[in-house]
FIKOLZA-1660 file (N, C-alpha, C; in steps of 0.1 Angstrom, whole numbers, plus 5000, padded with zeros to 4 digits):
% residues 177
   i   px   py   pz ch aa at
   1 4881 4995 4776  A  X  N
   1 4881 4985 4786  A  X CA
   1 4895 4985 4793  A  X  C
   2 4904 4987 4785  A  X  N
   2 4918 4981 4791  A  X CA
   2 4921 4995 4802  A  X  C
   3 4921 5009 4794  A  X  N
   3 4918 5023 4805  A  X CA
   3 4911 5020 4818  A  X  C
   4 4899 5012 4813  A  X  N
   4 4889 5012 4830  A  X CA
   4 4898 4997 4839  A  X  C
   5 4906 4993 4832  A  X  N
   5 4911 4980 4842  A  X CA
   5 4924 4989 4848  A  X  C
   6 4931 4995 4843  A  X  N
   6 4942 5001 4846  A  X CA
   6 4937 5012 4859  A  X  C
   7 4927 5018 4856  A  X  N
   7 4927 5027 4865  A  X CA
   7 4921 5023 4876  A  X  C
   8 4917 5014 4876  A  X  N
   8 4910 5002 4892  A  X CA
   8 4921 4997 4898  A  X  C
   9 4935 4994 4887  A  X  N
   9 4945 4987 4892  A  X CA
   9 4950 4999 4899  A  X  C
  10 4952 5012 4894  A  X  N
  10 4960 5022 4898  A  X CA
  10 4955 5026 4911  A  X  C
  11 4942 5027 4912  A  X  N
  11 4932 5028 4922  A  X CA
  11 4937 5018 4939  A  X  C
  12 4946 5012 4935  A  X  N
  12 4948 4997 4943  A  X CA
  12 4955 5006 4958  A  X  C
  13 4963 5011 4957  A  X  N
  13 4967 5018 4973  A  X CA
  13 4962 5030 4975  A  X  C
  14 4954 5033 4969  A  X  N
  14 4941 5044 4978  A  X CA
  14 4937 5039 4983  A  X  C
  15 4934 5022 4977  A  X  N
  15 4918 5015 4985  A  X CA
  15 4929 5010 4996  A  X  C
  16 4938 5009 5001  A  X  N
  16 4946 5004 5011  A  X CA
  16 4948 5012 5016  A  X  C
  17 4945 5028 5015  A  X  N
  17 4951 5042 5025  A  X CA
  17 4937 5041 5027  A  X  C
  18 4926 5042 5020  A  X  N
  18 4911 5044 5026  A  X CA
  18 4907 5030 5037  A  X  C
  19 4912 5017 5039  A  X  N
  19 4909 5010 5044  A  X CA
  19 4915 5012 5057  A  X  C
  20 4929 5017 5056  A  X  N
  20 4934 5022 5065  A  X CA
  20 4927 5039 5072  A  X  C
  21 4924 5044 5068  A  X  N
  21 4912 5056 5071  A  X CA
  21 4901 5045 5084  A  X  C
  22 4895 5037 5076  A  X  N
  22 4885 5034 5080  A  X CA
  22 4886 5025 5097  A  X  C
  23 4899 5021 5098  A  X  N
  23 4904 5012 5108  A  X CA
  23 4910 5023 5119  A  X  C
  24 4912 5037 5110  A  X  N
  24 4916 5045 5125  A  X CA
  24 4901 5051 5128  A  X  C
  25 4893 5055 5118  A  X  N
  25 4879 5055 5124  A  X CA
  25 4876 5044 5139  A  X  C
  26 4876 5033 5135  A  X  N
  26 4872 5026 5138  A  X CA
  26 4877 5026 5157  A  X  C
  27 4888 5029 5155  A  X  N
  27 4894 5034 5168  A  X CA
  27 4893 5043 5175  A  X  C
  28 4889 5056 5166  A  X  N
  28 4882 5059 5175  A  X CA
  28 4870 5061 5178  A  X  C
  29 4862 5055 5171  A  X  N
  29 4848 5054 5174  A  X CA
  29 4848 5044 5186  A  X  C
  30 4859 5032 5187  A  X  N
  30 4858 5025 5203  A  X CA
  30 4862 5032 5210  A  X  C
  31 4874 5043 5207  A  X  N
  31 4873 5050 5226  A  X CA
  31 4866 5057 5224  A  X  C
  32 4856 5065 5216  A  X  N
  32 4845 5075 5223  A  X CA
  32 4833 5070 5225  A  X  C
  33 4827 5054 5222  A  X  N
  33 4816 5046 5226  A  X CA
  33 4822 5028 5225  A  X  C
  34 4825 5030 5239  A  X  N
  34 4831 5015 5241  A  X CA
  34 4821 5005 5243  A  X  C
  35 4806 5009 5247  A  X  N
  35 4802 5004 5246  A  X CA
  35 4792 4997 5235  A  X  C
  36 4793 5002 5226  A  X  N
  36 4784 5003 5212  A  X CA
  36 4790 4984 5206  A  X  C
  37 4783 4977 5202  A  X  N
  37 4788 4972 5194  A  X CA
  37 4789 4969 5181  A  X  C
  38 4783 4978 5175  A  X  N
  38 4793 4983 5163  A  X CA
  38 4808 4987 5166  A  X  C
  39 4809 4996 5171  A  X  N
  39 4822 5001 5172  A  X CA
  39 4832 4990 5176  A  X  C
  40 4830 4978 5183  A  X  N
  40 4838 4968 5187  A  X CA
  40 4837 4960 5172  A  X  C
  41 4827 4959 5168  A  X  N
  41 4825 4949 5155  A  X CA
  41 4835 4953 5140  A  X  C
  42 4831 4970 5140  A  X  N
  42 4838 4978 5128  A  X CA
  42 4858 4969 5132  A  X  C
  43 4857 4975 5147  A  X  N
  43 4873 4975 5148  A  X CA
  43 4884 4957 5146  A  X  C
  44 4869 4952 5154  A  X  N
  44 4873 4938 5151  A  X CA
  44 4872 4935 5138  A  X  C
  45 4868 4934 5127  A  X  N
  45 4869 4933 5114  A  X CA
  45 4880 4940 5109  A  X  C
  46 4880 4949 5109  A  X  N
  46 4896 4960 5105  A  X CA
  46 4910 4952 5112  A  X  C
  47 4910 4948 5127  A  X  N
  47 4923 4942 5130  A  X CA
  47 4930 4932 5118  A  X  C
  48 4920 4919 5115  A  X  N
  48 4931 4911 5108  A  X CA
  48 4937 4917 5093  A  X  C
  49 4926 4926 5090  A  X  N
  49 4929 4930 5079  A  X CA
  49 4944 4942 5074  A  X  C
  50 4945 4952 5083  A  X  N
  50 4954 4959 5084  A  X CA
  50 4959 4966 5095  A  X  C
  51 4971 4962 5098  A  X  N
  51 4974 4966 5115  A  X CA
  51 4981 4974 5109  A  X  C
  52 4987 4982 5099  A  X  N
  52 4998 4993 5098  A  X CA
  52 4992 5001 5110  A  X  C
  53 4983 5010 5108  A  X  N
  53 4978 5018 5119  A  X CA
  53 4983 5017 5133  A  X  C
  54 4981 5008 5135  A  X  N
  54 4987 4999 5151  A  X CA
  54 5003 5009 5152  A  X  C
  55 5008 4999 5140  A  X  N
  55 5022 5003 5140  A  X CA
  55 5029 5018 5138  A  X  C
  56 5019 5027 5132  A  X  N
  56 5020 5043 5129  A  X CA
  56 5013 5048 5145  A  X  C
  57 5008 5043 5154  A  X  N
  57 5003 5050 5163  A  X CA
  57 5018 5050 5174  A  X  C
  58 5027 5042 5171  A  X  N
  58 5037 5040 5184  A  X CA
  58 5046 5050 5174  A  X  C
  59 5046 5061 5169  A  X  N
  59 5055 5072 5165  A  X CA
  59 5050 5084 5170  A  X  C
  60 5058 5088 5181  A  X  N
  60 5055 5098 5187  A  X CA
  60 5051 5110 5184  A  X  C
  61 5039 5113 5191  A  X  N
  61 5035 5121 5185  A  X CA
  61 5018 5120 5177  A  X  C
  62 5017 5110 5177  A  X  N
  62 5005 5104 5163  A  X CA
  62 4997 5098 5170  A  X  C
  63 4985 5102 5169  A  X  N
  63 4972 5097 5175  A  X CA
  63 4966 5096 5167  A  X  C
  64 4950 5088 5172  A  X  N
  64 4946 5084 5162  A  X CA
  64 4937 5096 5152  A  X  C
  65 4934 5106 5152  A  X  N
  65 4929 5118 5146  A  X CA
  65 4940 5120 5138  A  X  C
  66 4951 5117 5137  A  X  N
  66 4964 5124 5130  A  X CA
  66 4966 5113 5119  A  X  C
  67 4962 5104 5123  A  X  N
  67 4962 5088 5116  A  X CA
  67 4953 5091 5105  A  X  C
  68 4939 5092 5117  A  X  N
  68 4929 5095 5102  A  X CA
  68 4931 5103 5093  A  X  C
  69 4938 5116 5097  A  X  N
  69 4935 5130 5086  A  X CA
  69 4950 5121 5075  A  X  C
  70 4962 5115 5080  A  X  N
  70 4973 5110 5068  A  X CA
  70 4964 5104 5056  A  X  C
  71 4958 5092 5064  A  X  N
  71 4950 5083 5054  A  X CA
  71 4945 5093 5049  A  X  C
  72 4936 5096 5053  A  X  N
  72 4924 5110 5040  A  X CA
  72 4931 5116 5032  A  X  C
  73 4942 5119 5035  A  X  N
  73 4949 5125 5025  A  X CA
  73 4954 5119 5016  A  X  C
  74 4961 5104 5024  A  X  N
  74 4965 5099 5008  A  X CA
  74 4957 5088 5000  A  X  C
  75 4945 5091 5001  A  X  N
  75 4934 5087 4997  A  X CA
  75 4930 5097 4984  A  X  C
  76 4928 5105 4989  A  X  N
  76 4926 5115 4980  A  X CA
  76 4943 5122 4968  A  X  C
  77 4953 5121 4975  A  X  N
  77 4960 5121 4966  A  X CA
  77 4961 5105 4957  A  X  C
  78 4960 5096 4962  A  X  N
  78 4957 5087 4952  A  X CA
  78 4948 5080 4945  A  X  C
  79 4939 5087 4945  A  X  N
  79 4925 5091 4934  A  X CA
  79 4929 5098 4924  A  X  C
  80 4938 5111 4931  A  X  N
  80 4942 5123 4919  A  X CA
  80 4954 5109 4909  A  X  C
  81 4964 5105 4916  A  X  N
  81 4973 5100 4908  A  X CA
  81 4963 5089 4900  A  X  C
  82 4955 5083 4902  A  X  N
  82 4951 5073 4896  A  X CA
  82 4943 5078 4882  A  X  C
  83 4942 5091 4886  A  X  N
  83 4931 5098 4872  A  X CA
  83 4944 5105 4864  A  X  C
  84 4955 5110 4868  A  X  N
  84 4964 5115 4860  A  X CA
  84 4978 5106 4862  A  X  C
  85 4981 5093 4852  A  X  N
  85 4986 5088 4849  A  X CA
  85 5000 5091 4849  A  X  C
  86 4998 5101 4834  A  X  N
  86 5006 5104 4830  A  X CA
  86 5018 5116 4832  A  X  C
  87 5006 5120 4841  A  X  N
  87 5015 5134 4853  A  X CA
  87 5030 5133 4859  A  X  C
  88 5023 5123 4867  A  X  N
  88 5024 5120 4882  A  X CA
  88 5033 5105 4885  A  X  C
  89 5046 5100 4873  A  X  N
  89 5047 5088 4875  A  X CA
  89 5053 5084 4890  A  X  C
  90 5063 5090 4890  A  X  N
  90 5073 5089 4905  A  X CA
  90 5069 5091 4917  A  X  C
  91 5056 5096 4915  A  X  N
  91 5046 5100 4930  A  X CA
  91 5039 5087 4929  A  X  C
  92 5030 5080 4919  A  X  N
  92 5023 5069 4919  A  X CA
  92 5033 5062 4919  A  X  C
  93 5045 5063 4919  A  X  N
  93 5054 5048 4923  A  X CA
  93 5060 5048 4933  A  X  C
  94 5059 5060 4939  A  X  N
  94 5064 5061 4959  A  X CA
  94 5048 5060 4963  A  X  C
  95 5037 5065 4959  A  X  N
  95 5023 5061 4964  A  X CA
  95 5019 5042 4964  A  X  C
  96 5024 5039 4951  A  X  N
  96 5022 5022 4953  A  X CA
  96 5031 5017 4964  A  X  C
  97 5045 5019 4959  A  X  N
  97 5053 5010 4967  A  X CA
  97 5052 5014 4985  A  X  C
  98 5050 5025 4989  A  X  N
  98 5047 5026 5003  A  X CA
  98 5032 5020 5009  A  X  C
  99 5024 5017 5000  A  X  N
  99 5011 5009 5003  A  X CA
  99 5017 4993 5005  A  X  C
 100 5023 4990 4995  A  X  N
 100 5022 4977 4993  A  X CA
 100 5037 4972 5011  A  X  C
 101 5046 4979 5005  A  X  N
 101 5056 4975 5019  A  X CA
 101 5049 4979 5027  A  X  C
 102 5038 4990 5033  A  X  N
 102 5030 4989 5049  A  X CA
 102 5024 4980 5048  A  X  C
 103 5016 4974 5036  A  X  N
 103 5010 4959 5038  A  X CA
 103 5013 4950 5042  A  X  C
 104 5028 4945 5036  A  X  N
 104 5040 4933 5040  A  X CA
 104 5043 4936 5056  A  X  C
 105 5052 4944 5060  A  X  N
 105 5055 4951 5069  A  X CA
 105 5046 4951 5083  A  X  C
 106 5034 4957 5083  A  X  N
 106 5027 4952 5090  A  X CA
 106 5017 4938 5094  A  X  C
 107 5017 4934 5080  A  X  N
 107 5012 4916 5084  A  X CA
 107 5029 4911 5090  A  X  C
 108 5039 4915 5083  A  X  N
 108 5051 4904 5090  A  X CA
 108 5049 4909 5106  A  X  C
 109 5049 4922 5108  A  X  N
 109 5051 4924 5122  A  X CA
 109 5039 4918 5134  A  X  C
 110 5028 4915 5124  A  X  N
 110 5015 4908 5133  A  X CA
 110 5021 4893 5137  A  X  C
 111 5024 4886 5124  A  X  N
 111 5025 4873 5120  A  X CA
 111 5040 4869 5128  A  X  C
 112 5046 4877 5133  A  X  N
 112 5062 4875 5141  A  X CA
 112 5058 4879 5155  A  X  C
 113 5048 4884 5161  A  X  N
 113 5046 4889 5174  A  X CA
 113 5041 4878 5184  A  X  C
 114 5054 4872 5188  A  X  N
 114 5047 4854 5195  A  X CA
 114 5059 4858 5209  A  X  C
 115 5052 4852 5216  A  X  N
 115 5062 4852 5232  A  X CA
 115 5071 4847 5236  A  X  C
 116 5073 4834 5222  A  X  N
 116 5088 4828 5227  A  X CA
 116 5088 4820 5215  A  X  C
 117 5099 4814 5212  A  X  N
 117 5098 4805 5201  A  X CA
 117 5101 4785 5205  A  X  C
 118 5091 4779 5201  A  X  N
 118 5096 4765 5209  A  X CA
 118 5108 4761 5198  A  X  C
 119 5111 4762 5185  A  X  N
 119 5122 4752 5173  A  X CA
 119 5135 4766 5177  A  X  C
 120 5145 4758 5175  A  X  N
 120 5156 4768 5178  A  X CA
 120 5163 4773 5162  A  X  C
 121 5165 4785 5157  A  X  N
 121 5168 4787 5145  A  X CA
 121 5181 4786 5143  A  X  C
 122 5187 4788 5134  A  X  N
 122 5202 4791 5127  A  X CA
 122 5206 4805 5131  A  X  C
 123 5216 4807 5137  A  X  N
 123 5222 4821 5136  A  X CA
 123 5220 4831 5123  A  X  C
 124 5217 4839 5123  A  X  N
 124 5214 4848 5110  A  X CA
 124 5205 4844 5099  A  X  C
 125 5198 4835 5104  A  X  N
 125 5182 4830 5096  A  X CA
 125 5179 4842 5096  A  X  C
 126 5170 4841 5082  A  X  N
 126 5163 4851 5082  A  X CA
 126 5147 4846 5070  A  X  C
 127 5139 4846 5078  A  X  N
 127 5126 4840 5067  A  X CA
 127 5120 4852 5059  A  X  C
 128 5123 4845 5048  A  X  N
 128 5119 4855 5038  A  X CA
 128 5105 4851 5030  A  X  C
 129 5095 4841 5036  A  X  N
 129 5083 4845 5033  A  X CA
 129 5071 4851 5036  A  X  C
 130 5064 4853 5029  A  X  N
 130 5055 4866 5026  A  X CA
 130 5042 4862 5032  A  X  C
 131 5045 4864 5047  A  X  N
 131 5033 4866 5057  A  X CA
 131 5018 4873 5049  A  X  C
 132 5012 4863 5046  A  X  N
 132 4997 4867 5041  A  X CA
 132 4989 4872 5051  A  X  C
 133 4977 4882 5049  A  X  N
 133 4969 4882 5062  A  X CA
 133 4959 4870 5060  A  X  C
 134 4956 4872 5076  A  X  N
 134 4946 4857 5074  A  X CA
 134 4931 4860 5069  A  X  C
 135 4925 4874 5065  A  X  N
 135 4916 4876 5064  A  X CA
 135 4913 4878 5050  A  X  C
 136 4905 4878 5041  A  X  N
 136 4907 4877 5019  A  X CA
 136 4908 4889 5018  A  X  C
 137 4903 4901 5023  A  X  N
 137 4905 4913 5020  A  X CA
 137 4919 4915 5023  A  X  C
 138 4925 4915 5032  A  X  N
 138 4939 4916 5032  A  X CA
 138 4947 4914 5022  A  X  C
 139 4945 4899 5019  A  X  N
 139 4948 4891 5011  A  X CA
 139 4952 4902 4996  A  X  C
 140 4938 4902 4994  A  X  N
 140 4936 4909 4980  A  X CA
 140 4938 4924 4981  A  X  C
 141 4939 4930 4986  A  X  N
 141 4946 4943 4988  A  X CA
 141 4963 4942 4987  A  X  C
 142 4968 4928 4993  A  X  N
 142 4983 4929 4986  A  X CA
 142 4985 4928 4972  A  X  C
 143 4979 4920 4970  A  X  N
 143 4974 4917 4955  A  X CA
 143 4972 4925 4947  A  X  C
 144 4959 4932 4948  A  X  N
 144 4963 4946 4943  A  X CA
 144 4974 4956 4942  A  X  C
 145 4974 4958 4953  A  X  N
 145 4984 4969 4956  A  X CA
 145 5002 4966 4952  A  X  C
 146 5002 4953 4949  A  X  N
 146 5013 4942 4941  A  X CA
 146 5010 4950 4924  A  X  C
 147 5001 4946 4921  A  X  N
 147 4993 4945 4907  A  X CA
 147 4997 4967 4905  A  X  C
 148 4997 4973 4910  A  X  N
 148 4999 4988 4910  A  X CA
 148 5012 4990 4908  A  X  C
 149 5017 4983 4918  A  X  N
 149 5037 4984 4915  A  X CA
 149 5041 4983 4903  A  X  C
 150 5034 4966 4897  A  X  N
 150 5039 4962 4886  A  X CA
 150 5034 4974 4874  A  X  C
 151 5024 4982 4877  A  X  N
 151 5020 4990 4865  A  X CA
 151 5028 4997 4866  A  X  C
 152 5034 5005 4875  A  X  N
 152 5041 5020 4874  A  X CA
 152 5053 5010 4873  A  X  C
 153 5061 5003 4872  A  X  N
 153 5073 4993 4867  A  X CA
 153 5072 4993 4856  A  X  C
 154 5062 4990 4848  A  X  N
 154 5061 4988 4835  A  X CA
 154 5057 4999 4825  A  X  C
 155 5049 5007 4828  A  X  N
 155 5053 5023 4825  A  X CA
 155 5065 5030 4830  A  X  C
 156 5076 5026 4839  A  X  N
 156 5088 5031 4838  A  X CA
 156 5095 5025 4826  A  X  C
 157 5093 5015 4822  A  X  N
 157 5100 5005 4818  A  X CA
 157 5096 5011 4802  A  X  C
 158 5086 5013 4796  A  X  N
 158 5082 5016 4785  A  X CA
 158 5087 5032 4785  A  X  C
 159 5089 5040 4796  A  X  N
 159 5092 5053 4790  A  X CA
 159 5106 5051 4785  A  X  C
 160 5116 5044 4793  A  X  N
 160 5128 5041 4792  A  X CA
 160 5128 5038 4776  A  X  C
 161 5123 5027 4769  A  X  N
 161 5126 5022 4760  A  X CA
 161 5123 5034 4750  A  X  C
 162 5108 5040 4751  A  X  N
 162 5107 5049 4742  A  X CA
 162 5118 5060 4740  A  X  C
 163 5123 5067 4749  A  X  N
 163 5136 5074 4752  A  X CA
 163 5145 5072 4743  A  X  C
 164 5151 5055 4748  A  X  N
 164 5161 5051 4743  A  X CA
 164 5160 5050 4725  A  X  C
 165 5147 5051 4721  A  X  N
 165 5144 5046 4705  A  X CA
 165 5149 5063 4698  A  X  C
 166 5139 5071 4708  A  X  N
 166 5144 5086 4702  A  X CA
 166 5152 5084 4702  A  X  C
 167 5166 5085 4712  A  X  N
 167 5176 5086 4712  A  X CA
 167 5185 5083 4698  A  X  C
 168 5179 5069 4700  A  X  N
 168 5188 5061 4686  A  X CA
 168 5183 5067 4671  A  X  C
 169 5174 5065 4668  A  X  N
 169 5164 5079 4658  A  X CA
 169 5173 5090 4657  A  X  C
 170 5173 5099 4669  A  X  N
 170 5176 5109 4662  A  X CA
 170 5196 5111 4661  A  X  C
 171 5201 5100 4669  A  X  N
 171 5214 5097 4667  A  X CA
 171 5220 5093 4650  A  X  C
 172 5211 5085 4647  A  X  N
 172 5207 5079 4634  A  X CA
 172 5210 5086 4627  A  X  C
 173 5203 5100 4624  A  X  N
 173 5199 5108 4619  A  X CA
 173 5206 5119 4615  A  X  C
 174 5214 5117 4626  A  X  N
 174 5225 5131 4626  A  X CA
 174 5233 5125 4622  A  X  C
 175 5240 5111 4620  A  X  N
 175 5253 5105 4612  A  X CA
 175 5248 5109 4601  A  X  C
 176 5239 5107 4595  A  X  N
 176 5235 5105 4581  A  X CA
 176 5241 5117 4579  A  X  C
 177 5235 5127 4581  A  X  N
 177 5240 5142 4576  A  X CA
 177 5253 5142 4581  A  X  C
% end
């Protein structure tokens, strides 16, 4: 049981690259049938949920086919990391942590895009909370994809110690003699 919970957790920023797949789909299925509404419905559902896309399309160069084929890919590389654990730690910990900051990252940049501000701030304010999306899937995709970090944290954290026990072990060991 605890294997199949871990690997659903590990599973957590693929389902955020594949969701992200599905929202550049979704784009372009509206410019090649604007009229369909599906294709308005798919996209309107996808907005609140994850705008990184939005934000990877204004890097020159990147359209939305280029968008899709990234996500596909790291969809599929993080399937692979999620099935090989033990391989692969430093790649599943640059795979979580870049899921989870385009998550933050792009809900802050949604949740800050206003045309003027009426309250006047403090010089060098800076708000440091954690722009939720407004939609649950969002929601729970940071959450997940939170819950992934902390795994590959905590298997860093346990290789360390184990290390450090050899270490002491066989330090131990060699005073003796």
């Amino acid at each position: 049981m605890r294997v199949l919970v871990l690997t659903l957790v590990r599973l957590g920023p693929a389902l955020v690259y594949a969701i992200g797949a599905v929202f550049a789909a979704s784009m372009l299925l509206l410019a090649m049938y604007p009229s369909r509404p599906f294709a308005w419905e798919l996209y309107l559902t996808m907005l609140p949920v994850l705008r990184l896309p939005l934000m990877l399309l204004s890097v020159v160069g990147m359209g939305a086919w280029d968008l899709l084929a990234v996500f596909t890919s790291l969809v599929i590389f993080g399937v692979y990391l999620s099935f090989h654990p033990k391989r692969f730690l430093r790649a599943r910990f640059v795979h979580a942590h870049v899921a989870l900051l385009g998550l933050v990252l792009a809900n802050a940049a949604a949740s800050t895009a206003e045309a003027g501000r009426v309250e006047a701030s403090m010089p060098g304010y800076v708000d440091w909370s954690l722009p939720l999306p407004t939609a649950l899937l969002g929601t729970a995709l940071i959450i997940w994809a939170a819950l992934a970090c902390v795994s590959t944290h905590a298997e860093i954290i346990r290789r360390i110690l184990v290390r450090a026990s050899i270490h002491r072990l066989l330090t131990h060991r060699a005073s003796l003699h």
